[in-house]
N, C-alpha and C positions, 0 to 999 in steps of 0.2 A: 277362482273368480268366474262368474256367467254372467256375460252379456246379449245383447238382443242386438244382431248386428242389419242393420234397416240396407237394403241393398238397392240400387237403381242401376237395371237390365243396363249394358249400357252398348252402344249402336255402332255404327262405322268399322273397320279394321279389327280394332280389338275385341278379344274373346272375354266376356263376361264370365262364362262359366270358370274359366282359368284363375279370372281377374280372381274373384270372390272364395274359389275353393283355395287359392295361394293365401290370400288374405288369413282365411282359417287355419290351416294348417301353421302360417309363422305364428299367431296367436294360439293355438293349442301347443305348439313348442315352448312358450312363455306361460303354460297350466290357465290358460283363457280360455273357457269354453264358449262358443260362440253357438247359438239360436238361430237363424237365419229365416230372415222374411225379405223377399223379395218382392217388390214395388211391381204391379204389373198395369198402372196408370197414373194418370200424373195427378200428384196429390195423395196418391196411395199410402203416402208414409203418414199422414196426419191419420189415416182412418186404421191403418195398422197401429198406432201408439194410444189411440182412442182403448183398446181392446185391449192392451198390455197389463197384467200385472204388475206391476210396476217395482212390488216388493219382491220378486223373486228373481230381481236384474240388481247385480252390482253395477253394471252402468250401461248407456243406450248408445248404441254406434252407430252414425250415417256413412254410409259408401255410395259415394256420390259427389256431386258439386253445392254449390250455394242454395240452388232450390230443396236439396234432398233436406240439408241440414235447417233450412226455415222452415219445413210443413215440420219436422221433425217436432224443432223447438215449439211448433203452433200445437202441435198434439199435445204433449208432456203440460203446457200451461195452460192450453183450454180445457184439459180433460182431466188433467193430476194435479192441476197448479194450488191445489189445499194439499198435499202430500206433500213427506219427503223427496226429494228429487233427485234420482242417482247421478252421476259426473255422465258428461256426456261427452262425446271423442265423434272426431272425424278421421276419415278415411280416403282422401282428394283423390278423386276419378273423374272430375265434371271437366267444364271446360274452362270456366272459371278460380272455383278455388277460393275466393279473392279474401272471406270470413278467419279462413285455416293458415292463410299469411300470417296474419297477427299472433297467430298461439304458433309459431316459428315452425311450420308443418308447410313442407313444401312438396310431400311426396308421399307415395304410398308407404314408404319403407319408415317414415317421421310419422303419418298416424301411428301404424301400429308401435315403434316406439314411445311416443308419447303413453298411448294405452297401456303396455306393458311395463314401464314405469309410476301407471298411475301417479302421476305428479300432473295435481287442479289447479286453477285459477278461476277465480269466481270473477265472475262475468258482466258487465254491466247488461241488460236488457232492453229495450225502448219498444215501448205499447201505444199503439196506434189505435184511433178509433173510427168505425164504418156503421153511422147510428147508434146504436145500443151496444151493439159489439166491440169486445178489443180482440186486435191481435196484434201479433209481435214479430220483432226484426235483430237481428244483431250485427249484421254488417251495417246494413244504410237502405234509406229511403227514400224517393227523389218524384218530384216533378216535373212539368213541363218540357222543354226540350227534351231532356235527358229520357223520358219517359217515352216521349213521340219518337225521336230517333231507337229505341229498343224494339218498338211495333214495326220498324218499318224492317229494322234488322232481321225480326225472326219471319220474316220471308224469304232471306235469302242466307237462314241458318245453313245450307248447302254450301256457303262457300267457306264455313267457318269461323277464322276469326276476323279473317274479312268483311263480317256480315255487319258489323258496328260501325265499321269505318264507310261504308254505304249508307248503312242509316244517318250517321251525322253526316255523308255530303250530301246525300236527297233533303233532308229538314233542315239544309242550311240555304238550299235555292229555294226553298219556301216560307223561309225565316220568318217565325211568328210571334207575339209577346202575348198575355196576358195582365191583367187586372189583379192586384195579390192586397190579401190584408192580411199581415203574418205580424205576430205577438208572442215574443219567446221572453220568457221568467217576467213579465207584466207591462214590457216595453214594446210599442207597436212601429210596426214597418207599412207603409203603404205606399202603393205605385204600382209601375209596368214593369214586367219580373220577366228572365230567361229561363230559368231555373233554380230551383232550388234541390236540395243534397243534404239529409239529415244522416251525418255521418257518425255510428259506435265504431266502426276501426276506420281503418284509410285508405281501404282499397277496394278499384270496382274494376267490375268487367277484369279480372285473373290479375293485369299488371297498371293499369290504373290508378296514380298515386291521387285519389282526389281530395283527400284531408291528410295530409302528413302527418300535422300533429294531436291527431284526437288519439283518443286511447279506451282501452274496452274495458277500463276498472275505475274512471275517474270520477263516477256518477253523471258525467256529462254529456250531451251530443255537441260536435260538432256541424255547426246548418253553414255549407256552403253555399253564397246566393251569387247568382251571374244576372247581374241587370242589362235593361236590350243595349245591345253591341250592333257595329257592321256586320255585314258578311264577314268580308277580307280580315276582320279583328277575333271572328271566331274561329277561321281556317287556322289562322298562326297561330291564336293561342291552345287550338285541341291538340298539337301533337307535345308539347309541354305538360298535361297534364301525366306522362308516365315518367317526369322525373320530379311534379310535383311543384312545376317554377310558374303554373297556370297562376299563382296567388300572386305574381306580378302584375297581373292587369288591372287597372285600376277600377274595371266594370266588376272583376270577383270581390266578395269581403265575406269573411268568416265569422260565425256570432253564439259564443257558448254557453250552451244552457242547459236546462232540464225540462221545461214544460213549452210546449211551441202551439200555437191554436192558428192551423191557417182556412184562408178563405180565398177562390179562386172565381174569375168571372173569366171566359167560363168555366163551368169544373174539368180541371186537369185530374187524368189517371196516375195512378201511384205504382212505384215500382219498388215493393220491397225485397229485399236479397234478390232480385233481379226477378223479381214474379210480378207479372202484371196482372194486380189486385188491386182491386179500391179506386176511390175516388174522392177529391177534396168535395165536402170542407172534413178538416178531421183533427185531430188531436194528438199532439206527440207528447209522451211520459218515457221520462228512465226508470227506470227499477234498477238501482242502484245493487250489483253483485247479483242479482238474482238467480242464476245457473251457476254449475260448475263444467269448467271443459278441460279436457290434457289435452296440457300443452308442451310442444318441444323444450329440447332445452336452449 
């Protein structure tokens, strides 16, 4: 078996070189030969898969977190997506993680098992569009709040994972609403909106339960929408959202669908697999299985 294993440098404490040469070595012990391209900017990996041969890869591996594995996925379907499409596998090194939850991969040593098993599941997809173009997500997609508090985070990405919990307490003393016209499978929503949450699996930001029950084969999203709240109503109910009990408040409601058409006054940034990319107004599609990923067992 040859794969193409897409690698993101990666910073602080830990040794990259180590991370990645260990990575290959247990995958060549399991007769995996491993390629290796390492990412040396951000977004590297879409322009690395752009170039790939595609047919002479049994499958494409991200080593990295949530962003490695979205430019990944954007590569393979903006550039091969008329091709067959080898399984693709993660390898969790980010900080997050949050997509590899769902395919029961919590660690380095559960990618490369998964991999080594080659045991797939085919995938649901969700296609966004920015004008003319689409592009794609497979964890979740989100607006407003949620978006603004991730801008304000990755200033003070320095303190970690701390850096979220700063972004929602700075955008909760300047607590804002917009204007929203949202139309999911031909039914319309209109009013002042928190945020919204287009969720294929259930998890954000690494341990963030923010859809419990959506699932990444059911052809569906799950659109988490949080209408304007107090302060005091968003303080108590954010620390709930990592056991997932956030869907008690009467401000959250969940609404399942396939096609979503929103419209924002004013335009809110979008935050796909945790990439701040785009901006409404835009268009959400499943692609019903579209990929294949290994998954744990």
């Amino acid at each position: 078996m040859r794969v193409a294993l897409i690698a993101k440098p990666l910073t602080g404490p830990r040794n990259k070189a180590n991370d990645i040469s260990q990575a290959v070595d247990q995958l060549a012990a399991c007769h995996i030969h491993c390629e290796v391209f390492e990412t040396q900017y951000h977004a590297h990996a879409l322009k690395i898969v752009q170039g790939l041969p595609l047919s002479q890869f049994d499958a494409l591996i991200a080593m990295g977190g949530d962003g490695t594995n979205y430019h990944l996925l954007n590569g393979v379907l903006k550039f091969h997506g008329d091709r067959p499409i080898p399984p693709l596998g993660i390898i969790p090194v980010g900080r997050g993680n949050s997509f590899a939850k769902d395919l029961n991969i919590h660690s380095i040593a559960d990618g490369i098992a998964a991999i080594s098993r080659q045991r797939t599941l085919a995938v649901d997809v969700c296609r966004f569009t920015q004008g003319h173009e689409s592009f794609y997500f497979v964890n979740l997609m989100g607006f407003g709040f949620v978006t603004d508090a991730a801008h304000t985070a990755a200033r003070f990405g320095w303190t970690g994972d701390l850096s979220y919990v700063i972004g929602v307490l700075h955008r909760t003393i300047g607590l804002q609403f917009h204007q929203m016209e949202l139309e999911i499978d031909g039914k319309s929503y209109r009013g002042r909106n928190c945020f919204v949450e287009f969720c294929n699996s259930r998890y954000t930001g690494g341990d963030m339960l923010m859809a419990p029950e959506a699932k990444i084969d059911d052809g569906c999203f799950d659109a988490v929408i949080l209408s304007p709240l107090s302060r005091l109503s968003l303080i108590t109910t954010f620390p709930k959202i990592f056991k997932g009990t956030h869907l008690t408040n009467p401000r959250v409601r969940v609404l399942r669908g396939k096609r979503a058409v929103v419209q924002t006054v004013p335009e809110k940034g979008l935050l796909p697999d945790g990439e701040m990319f785009g901006t409404t107004p835009t268009t959400v599609t499943v692609l019903p299985r579209r990929v294949r990923y290994f998954a744990g067992m």
